[in-house]
N, C-alpha and C positions, 0 to 999 in steps of 0.2 A: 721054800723057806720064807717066811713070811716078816716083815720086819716090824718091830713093837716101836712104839713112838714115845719117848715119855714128857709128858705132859709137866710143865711146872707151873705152878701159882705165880702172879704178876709181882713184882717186887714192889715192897712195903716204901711208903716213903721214910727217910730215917736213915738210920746208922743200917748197910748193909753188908757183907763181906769184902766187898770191893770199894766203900767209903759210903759217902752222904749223901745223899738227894734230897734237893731242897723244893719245896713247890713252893712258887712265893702265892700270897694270898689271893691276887688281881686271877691269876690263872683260875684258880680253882671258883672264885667268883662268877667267873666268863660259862664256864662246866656248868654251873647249879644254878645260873639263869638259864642256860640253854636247854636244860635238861626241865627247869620246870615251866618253862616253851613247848615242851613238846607236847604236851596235854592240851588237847584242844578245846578243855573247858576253862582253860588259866592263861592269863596276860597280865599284859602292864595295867595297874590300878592308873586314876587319874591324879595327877599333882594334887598335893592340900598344901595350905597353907594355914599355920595354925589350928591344925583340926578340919578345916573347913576344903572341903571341893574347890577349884578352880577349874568352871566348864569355860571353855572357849581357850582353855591357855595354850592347846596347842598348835592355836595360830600364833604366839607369841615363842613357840620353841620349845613350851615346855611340854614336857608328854600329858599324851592324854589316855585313856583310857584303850585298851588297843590290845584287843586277844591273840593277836599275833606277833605283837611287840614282847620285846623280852622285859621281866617284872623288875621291880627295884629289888637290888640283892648285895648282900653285905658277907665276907666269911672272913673267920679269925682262924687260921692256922697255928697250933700248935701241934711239935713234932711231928706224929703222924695221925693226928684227929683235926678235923675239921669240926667248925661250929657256924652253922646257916643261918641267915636271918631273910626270907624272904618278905616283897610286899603285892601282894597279888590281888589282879581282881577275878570272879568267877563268873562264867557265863549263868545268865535264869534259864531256866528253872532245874539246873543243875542242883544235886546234894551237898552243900559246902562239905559237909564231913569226909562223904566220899572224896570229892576231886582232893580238896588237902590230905588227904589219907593216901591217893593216889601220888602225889607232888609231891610229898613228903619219903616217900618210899623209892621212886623214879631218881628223886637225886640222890639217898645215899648212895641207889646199886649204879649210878651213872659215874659218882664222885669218886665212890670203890674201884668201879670197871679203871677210869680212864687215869686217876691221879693215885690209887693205891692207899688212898687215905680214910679212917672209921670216921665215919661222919656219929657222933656224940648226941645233935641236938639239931633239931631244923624247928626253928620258928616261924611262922608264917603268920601272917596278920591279913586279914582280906579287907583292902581298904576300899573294894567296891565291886558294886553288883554289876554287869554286862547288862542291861536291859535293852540296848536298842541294837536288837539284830536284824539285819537284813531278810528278810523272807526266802527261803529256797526258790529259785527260778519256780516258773508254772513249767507242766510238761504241754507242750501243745499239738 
């Protein structure tokens, strides 16, 4: 006799048979930096101040430019949709299109998986290019 399993879908965030689930906004922020972390052509852009670069700030604290640093990310929950706003930089001579096509897709099915909620709209702004990367070790 073999036993059958049944599988159910993650519950929605919202009014549910058993009451409300709220995700507050910071949560699901913490998700859709992490989540657009995890591509390893995308990080944290570097601070601007009025438009303009601040190279050296992050000896002063502020971030700098950092592919493995999590990006600037902003979300407005409403009910059960979310609305992204990231700020990203992308490594060269990666295809901007691809990686934010890629980043853009990774956090709705991340935001989906982990918080239950239709992400509506991911904005992404690429505030800077990655140009100074380290060289892969030589082999020797």
């Amino acid at each position: 006799m073999s036993a059958v399993t049944e599988t159910r879908p993650a519950p929605l965030a919202g009014r549910t048979e058993l009451g409300t689930i709220t995700i507050a906004d910071t949560v699901v922020t913490k998700i859709a930096a992490q989540a657009a972390a995890e591509n390893p052509d995308a990080g944290a852009a570097v601070a601007r101040v009025i438009g303009r670069a601040v190279p050296g700030a992050g000896n002063l604290g502020v971030r700098g430019t950092d592919l493995s640093a999590l990006p600037k990310t902003s979300v407005e929950v409403d009910g059960s949709k979310a609305y992204v706003s990231l700020e990203i930089a992308v490594r060269w001579p990666a295809s901007i299109a691809e990686v934010t096509g890629h980043v853009r897709q990774h956090v709705r099915d991340r935001i989906r998986e982990l918080a239950g909620l239709d992400v509506d709209e991911v904005h992404i702004v690429v505030a800077d290019l990655a140009t100074d990367i380290t060289p892969p070790p030589r082999v020797r």
